[in-house]
RODRENTI-28411 format. One record per atom (N, C-alpha, C): y, x, z. Coordinates in steps of 0.1 Angstrom, whole numbers, plus 2048, in hexadecimal, padded with zeros to 3 digits. Each point is the difference from the previous one (the first is absolute). Layout:
# RODRENTI-28411
YXZ...
//
This chain:
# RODRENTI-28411
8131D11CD7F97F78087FB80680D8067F78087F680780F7F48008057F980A8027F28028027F87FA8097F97F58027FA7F78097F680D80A8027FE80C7F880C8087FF7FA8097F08068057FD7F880E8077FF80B7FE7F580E80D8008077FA80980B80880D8057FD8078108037FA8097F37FE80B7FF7F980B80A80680980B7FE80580780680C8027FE80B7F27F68017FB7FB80C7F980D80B7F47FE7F67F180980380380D8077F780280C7FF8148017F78017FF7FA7FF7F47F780B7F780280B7FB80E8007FB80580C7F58007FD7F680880A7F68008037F17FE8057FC7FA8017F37FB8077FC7ED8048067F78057F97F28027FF80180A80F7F37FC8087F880980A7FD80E7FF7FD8047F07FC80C7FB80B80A7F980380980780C8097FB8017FF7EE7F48017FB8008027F07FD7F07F98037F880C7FF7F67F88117F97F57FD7F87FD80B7F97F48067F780781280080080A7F68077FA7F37EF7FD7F08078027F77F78117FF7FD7FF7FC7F08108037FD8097F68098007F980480A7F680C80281080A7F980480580280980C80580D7F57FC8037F38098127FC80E7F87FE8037F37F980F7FC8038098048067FA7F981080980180980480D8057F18087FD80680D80B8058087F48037F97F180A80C7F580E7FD8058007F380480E7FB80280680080E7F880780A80280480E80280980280D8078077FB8128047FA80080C7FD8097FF7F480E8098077F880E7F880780A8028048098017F580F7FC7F47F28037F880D7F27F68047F57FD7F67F28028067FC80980580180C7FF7FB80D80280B80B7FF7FF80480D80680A80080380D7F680A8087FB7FE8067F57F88118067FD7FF80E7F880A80480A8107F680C80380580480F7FB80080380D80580E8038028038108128037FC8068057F480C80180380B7F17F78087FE80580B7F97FC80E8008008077FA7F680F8008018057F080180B7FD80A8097F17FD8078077FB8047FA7EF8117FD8008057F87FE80A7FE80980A7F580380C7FE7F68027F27F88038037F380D7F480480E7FE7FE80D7F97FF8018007EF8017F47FB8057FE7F180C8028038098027F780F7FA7FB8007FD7F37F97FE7F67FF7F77F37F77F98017FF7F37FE7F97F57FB7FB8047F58048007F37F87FE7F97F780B7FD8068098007FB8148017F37FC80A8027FB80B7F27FE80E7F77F77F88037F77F77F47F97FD7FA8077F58078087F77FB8057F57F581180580880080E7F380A8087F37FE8078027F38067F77FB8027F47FD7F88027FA7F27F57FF7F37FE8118018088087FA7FC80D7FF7F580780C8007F880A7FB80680A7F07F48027FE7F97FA7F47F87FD7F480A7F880580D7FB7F680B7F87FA80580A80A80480A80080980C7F77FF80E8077F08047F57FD8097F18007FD7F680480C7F17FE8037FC7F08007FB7FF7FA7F47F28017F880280A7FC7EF8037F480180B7F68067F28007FA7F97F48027F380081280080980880280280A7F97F680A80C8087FC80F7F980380B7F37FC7FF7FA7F37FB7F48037FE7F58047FA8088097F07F68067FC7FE81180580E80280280081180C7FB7FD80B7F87F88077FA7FD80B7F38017FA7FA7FA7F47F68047FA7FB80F7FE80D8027F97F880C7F87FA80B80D80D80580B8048048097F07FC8087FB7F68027F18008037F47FE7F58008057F57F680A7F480180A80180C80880580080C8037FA80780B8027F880B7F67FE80D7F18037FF7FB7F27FB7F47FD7FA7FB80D7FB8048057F47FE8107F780280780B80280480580380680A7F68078087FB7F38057F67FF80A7F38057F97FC8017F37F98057F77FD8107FF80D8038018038168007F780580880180D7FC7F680D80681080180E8098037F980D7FF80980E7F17FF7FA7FB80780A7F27FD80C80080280880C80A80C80380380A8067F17FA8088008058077EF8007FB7F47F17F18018077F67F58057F78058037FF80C80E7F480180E8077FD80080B80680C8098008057FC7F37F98077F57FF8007F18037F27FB7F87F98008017F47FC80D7F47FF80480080F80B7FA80C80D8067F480080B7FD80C80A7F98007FC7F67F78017F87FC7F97EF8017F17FE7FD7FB8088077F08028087F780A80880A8088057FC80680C7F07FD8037FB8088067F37FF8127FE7FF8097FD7F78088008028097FA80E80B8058058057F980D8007F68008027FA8087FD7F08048117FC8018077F77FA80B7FC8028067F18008027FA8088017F580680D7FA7FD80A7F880380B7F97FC8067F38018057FE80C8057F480780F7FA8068057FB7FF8087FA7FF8067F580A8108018067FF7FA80D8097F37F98057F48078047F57FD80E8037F980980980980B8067FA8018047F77F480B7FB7FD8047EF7FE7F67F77F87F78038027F37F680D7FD7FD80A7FD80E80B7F87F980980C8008028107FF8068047FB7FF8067F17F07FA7FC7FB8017F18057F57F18087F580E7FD7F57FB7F77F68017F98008067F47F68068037F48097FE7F67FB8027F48107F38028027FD7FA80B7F57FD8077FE7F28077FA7FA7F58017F28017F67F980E7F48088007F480180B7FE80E8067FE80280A7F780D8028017FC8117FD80E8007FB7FE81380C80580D8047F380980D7FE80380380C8057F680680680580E80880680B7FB7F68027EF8028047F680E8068008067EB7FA80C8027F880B8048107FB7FE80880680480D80780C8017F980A8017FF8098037FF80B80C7FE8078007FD80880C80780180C8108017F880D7FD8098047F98027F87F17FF8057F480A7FF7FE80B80C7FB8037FF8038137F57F88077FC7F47F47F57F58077F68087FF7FD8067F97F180C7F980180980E80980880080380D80A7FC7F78118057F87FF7FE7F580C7F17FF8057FD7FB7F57F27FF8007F58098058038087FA7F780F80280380780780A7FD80B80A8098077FE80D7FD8058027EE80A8117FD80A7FE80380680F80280D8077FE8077F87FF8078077FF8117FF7FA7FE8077F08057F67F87FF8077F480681080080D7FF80880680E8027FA8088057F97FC8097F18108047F58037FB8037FB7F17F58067FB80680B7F57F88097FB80380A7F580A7FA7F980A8077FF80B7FB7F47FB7FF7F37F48067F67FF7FC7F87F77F38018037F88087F67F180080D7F380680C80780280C7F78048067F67F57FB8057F78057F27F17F08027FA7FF7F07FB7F87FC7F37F98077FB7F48057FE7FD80A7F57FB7F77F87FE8047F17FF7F87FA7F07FF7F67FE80A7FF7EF8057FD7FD80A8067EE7FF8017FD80D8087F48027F57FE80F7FA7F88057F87F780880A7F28038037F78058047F88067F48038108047F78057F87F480C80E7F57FE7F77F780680B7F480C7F47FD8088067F68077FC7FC80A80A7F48057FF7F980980980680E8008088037F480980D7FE8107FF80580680380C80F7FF8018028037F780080D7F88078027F18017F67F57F57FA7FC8017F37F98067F88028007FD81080B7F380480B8077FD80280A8058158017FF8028037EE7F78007F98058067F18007F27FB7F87F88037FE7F07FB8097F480880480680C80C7F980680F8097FA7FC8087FA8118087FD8017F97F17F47FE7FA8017F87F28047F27FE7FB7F880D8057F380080E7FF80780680580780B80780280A7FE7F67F980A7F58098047F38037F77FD7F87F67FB8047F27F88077F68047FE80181080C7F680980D8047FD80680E80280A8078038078027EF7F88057F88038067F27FF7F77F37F17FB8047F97F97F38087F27FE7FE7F87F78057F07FD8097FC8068098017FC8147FF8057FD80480E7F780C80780480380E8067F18077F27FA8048007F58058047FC80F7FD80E80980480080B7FB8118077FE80280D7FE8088057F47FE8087F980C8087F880180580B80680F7FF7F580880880680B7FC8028117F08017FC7F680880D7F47FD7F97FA80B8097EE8007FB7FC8058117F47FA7FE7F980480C7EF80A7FA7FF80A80C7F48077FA7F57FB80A7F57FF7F77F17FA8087F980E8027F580080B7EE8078007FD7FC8097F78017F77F07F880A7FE80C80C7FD7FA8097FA80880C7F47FF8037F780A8057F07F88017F980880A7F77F88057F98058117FA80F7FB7FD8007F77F980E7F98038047F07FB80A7FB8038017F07F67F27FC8077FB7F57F37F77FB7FE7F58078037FD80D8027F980C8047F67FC7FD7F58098097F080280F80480080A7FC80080E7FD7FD80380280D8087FF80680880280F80F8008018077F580680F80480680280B80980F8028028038088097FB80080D8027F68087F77FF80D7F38047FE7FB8047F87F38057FC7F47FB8018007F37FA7F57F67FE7FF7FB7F87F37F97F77FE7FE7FA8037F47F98087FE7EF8077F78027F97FB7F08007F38017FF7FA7EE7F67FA8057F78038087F27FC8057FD7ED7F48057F88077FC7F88008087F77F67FE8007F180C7FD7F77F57F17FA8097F67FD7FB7F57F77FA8047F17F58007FB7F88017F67FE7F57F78068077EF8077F27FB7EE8047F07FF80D8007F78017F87EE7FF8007F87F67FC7F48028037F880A80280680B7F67F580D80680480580C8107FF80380480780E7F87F780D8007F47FF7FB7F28097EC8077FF7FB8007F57F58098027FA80B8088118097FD7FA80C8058007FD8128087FE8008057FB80F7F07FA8097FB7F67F57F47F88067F880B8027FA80A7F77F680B80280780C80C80A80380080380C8037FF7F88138097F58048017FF80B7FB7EF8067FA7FC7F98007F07FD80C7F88088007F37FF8077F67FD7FC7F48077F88018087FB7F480B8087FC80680780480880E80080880E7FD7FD80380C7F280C7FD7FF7FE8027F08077FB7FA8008017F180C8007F87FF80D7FD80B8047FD80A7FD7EF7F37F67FC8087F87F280C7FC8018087FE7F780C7F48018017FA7F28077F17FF8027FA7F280C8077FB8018007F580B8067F880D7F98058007F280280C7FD80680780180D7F880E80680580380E80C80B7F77FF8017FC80780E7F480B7FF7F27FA7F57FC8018007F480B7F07FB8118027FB8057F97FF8067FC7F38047F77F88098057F680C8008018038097F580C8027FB80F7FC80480980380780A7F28058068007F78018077F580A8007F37F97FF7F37FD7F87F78018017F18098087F78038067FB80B8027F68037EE7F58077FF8028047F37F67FD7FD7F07FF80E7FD7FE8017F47F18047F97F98038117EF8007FE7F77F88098067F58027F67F38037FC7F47F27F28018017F780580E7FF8117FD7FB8098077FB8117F97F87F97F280280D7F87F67FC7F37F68048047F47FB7F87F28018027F77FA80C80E7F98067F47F980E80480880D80580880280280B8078047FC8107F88038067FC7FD8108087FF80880980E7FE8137FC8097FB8008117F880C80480280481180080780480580180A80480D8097FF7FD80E8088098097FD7FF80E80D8048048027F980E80D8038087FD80A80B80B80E7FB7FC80B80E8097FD8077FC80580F80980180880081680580C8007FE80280F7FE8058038137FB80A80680980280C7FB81080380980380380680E8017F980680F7F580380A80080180A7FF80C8078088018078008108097F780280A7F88068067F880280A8058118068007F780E80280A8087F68078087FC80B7F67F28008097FF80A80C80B8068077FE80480D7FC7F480880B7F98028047F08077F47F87FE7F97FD7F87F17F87FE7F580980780080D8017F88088048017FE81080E7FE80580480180C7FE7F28098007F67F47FD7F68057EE7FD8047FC8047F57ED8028007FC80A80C8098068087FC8098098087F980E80A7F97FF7FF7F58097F87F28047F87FC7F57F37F78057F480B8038008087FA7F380780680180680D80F7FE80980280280B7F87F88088067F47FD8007F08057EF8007FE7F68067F97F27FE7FC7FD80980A8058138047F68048088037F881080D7FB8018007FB80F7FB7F78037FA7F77F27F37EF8037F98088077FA80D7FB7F48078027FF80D80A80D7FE80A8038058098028127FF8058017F380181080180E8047FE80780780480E8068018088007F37F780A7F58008037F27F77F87F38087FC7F77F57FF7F87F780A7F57F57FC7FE7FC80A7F88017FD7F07F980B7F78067FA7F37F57F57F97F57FB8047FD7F48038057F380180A80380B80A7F380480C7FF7F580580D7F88077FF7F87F77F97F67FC8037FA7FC7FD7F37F97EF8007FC7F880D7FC7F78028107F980080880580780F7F98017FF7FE7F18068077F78028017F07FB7F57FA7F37FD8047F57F97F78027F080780780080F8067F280680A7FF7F780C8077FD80D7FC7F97F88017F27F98017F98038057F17F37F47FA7F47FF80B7F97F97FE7F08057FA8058087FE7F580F7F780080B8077F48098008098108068018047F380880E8048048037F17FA8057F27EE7FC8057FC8087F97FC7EF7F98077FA8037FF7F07F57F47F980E7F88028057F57FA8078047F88088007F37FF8047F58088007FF80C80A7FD8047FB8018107F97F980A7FD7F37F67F77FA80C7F17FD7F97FE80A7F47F37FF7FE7F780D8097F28007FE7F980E80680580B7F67FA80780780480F7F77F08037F97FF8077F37F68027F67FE80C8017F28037FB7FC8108018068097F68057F77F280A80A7F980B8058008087FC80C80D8017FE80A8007F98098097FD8067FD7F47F98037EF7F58088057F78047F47FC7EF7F68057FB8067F77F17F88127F88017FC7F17F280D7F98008057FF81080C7FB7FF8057FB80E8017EF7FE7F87FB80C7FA7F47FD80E7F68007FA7F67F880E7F67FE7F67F48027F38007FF7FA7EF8088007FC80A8097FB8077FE7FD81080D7F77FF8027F58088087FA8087FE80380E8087F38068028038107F97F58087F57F97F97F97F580A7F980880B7F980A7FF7FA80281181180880480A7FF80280D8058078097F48017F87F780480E7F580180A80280A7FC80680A80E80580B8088087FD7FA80B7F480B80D8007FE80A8067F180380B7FC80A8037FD8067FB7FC8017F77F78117F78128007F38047F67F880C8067FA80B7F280280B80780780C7F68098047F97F28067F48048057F67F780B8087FA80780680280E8047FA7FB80D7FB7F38067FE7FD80D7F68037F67F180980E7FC8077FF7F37F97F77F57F080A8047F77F97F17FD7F28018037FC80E7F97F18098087F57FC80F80580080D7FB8038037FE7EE7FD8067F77FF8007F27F67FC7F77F380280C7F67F87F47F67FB80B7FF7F18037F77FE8107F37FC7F88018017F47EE7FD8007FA7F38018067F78067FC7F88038067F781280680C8038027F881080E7F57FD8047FF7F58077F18037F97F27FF7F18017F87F87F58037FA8048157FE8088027F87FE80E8067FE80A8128058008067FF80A80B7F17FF8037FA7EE80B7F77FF7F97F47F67F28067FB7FE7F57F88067FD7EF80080F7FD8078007F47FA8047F57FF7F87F57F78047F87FF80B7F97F680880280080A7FA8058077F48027F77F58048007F280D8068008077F380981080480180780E8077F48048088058108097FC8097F57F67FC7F47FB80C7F980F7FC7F38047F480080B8037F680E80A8057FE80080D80F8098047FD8127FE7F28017FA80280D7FC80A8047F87FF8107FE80B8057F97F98107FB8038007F37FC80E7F98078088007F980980780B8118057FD80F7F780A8017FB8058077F980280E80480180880880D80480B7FC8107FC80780780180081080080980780B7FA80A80280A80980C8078077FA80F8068078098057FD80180A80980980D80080680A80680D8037FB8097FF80980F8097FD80680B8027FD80C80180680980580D80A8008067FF80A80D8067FF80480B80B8098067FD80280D8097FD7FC80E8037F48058017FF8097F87F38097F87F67F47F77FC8057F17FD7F87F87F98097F37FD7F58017F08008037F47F67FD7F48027F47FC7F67FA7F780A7F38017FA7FC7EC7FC7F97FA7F77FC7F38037F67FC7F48047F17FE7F27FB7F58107FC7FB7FB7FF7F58057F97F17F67F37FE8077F68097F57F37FE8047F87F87F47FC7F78057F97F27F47F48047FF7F67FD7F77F18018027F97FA7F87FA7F78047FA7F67F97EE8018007F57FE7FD7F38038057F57F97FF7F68038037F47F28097F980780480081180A7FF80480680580D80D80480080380A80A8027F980D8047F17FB8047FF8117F07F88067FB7FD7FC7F27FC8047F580B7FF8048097FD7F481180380880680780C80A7FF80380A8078087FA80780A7F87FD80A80080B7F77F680D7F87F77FC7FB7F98097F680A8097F68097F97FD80780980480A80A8118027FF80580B8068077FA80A8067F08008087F88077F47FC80A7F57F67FC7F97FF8047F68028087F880B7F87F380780B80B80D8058018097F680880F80680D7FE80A8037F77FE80A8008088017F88107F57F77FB7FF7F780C7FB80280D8057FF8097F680080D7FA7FB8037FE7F07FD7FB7FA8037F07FB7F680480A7F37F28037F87F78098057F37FF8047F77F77FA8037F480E80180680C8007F980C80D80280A7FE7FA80B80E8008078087F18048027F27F78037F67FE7FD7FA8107F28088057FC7F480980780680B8017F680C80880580E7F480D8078038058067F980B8087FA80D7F68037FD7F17FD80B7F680980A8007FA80B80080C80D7FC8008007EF80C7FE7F78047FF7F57F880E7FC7FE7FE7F47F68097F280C80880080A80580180D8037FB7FF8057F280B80B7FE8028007EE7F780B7FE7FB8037F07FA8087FC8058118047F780580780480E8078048097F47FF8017F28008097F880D7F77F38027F67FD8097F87F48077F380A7FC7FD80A8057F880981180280080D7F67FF80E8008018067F781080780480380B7FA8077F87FA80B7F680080A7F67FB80C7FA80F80A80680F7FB7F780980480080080E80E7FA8077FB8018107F57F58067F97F97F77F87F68047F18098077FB7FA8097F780B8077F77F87FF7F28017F97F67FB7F97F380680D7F57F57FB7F78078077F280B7FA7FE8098077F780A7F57F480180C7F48037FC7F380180380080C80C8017FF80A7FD80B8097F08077FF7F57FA7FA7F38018037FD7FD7F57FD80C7F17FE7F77F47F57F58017FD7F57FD7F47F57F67FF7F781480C8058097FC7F880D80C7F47FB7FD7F48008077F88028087FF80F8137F88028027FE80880A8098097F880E7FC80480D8068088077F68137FC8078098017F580C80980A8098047F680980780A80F8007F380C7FA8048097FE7F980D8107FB7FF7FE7F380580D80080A7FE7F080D7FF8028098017EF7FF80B7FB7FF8027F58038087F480A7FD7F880880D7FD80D8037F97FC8027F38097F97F88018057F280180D7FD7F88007F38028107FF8008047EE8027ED7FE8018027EE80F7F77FF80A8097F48097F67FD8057FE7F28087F97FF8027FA7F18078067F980080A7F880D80B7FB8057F47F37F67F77FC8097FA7F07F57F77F87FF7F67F87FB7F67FF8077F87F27F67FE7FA8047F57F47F47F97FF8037F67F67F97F67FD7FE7FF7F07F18007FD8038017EE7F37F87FB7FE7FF7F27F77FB7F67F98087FB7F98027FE7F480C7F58037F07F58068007F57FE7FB7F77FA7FF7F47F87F87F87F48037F88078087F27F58087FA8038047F78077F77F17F77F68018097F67F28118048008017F881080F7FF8018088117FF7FA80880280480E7FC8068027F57F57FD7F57FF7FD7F080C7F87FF8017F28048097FA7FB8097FF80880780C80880C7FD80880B8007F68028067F780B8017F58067F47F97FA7F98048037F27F980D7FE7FF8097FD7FA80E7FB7FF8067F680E7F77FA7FC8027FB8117F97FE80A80880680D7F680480B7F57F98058067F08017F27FC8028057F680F7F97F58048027F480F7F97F6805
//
């Protein structure tokens, strides 16, 4: 008999789950996050990671790995009790004559198993056997449609990394704070693709993750060396809490409903509808993209507006003042996360890095230009003040970022970028819309009207617009006083799929005799 359980609002940005870390999920909310994996309300927070990129060639061998691999994956549920414990240990902590040596101790004696994730692209379905009767058009699209690629103006499929030139068909993420852990627990899951259950397919690329950070213990940071994750959608009440105390929420509020995120299943197995026990059946659609950053060429570019800034201000050279203000025009933040068009605080980086603020006293773009990346990706609010658009609908085109840095090194060069992963409930109305859209547009936020100089494309993720010559602030917080200047790309697309984090039931019951439509 199926278990009558209360219904979760997927409206609300309240959150889930209780205010108070030690408080109790009501069972409607332990359900869902048993039958959810990790990582996609909440970050799974490791610093190191592995992609592997997985090709079936058996059908039925792939679905009978799949259930096998339902033991394996992290739960949101699972994440949320190592997010607990992980702060009682803290808490005890803070209690010691020496608190360093019992975290040391402690952290070792209960440390947390890896975090491993497992997702699946439209191809993998129907090379599993899967129709896909519904799901999300972009989805079943895929990456290498020329209408998709059109859109977003990428590449040429052929200029990206050869291993992203065909289909991949699952991507396993495994992450933990120990590279050794990751490569012994990604060489294990490995084993079972390659060796275990009729050798179901192969593992035929992996990518390596780390975290980068402004300091030890520090905020996060990309290569361009700023501070990155800042400002992520908060799906859990206590996170939505902490948020309110640590930096408040007058301004901007950083909650989201579960249905900015949260989708079901495009596939049932046939032989387990409905799931037994009532079983929730969701997940989320990532959008995977491979990105290279060039960070001479972005450095070089950030030292060509700070040209353009000492000559507003009549000096030959700029100083490193002018640089670092350039940075904080294109990126929207300087790099130590500090917004650019808020005041500056007596703590500096010593205190959170503020995320309450929109852009109502900046309506022109003086203190932070329309086409800064963070402006151009998340306006806060300026599509109600500049177009009349209800706020609701610009907070639904968010998108939850994932993303990890990469390094490659070889005799003969260093390539360096993010591993951007985003996850959403639909791709072509979150990511692709925001990339076609605001990132790419010139004419986002402004520009449309006659005698306007176009917003042009995002200086940092912006595609195919870079010779557009935008206007930037000659005089920070002076309205009016502008001076036109293009920026060159300096990130590109090495490779890209499109996939499902699919719920755990359907894990369980992928074996079903028949696949399932």
């Amino acid at each position: 008999m199926t278990t009558q359980l209360a219904r979760i609002d997927f409206e609300k940005e309240t959150g889930l789950g209780p205010d108070d870390r030690t408080g109790k999920l009501r069972p409607e909310e332990q359900k869902l996050m048993e039958e959810l994996q990790g990582n996609i309300l909440k970050s799974h927070g490791r610093d190191h990671s592995r992609h592997l990129f997985i090709r079936f060639d058996k059908a039925t061998e792939g679905r009978r790995w799949l259930k096998a691999m339902s033991d394996r994956v992290t739960s949101a549920k699972a994440q949320w009790d190592q997010s607990a414990q992980r702060h009682e240990i803290f808490d005890a902590a803070r209690k010691q004559p020496d608190p360093d040596a019992y975290l040391s101790i402690e952290m070792a004696a209960n440390a947390s198993p890896p975090f491993v994730g497992l997702m699946l692209s439209a191809k993998g379905y129907e090379t599993l056997g899967y129709a896909i009767p519904s799901a999300d058009l972009s989805f079943k699209a895929g990456t290498r449609d020329d209408k998709i690629r059109g859109k977003l103006k990428d590449p040429k499929v052929s200029d990206w990394d050869e291993a992203f030139h065909e289909a991949l068909h699952a991507l396993v993420v495994v992450a933990d704070d120990s590279p050794a852990v990751v490569s012994g627990k990604a060489d294990e899951i490995r084993e079972t693709v390659e060796r275990g259950l009729g050798r179901c397919g192969k593992v035929v690329h992996q990518e390596i993750g780390k975290v980068l950070r402004l300091r030890p213990d520090g905020p996060v940071r990309e290569h361009f060396g700023f501070a990155d994750g800042v400002s992520e959608p908060l799906f859990l009440t206590k996170d939505i809490k902490a948020a309110q105390e640590r930096d408040g929420t007058t301004r901007w509020n950083p909650a989201a409903p579960l249905k900015l995120v949260l989708a079901k299943d495009p596939v049932v197995p046939k032989d387990a509808e409905p799931y037994a026990d009532g079983a929730t059946g969701y997940g989320s659609y990532v959008v995977y993209r491979k990105l290279e950053q060039d960070v001479p060429h972005f450095n070089e570019q950030r030292l060509s507006l700070a040209r353009e800034l000492a000559k507003a201000d009549g000096r030959k050279e700029p100083h490193e003042a002018d640089l670092e203000l350039a940075g904080a025009y294109m990126v929207g933040r300087f790099r130590n996360g500090m917004p650019v068009a808020e005041p500056a605080t007596a703590h500096g980086v010593d205190g959170p890095i503020p995320n309450d603020f929109d852009y109502l006293h900046d309506k022109t773009g003086a203190k932070c230009p329309f086409q800064a990346h963070t402006r151009k990706t998340n306006p806060r609010g300026d599509l109600k003040w500049h177009n009349g658009v209800d706020p609701k609908m610009e907070r639904l085109r968010r998108i939850v970022r994932r993303a990890i840095s990469y390094e490659e090194l070889t005799p003969t060069s260093r390539n360096v970028g993010l591993l951007f992963l985003c996850a959403q409930s639909n791709i072509a109305e979150q990511f692709e819309f925001m990339q076609e859209s605001w990132c790419n547009n010139v004419d986002f936020l402004v520009g449309k009207k006659e005698g306007e100089h176009k917003t042009g494309q995002d200086p940092v993720v912006g595609q195919g617009h870079a010779k557009t010559k935008p206007s930037w602030p000659k005089k920070y917080g002076v309205a009016g006083a502008t001076f036109q200047a293009g920026i060159e790309e300096s990130v590109s697309l090495r490779g890209a799929e499109y996939f499902f984090v699919p719920s755990i039931p359907f894990l369980r019951n992928a074996d079903a005799d028949k696949a399932g439509g």
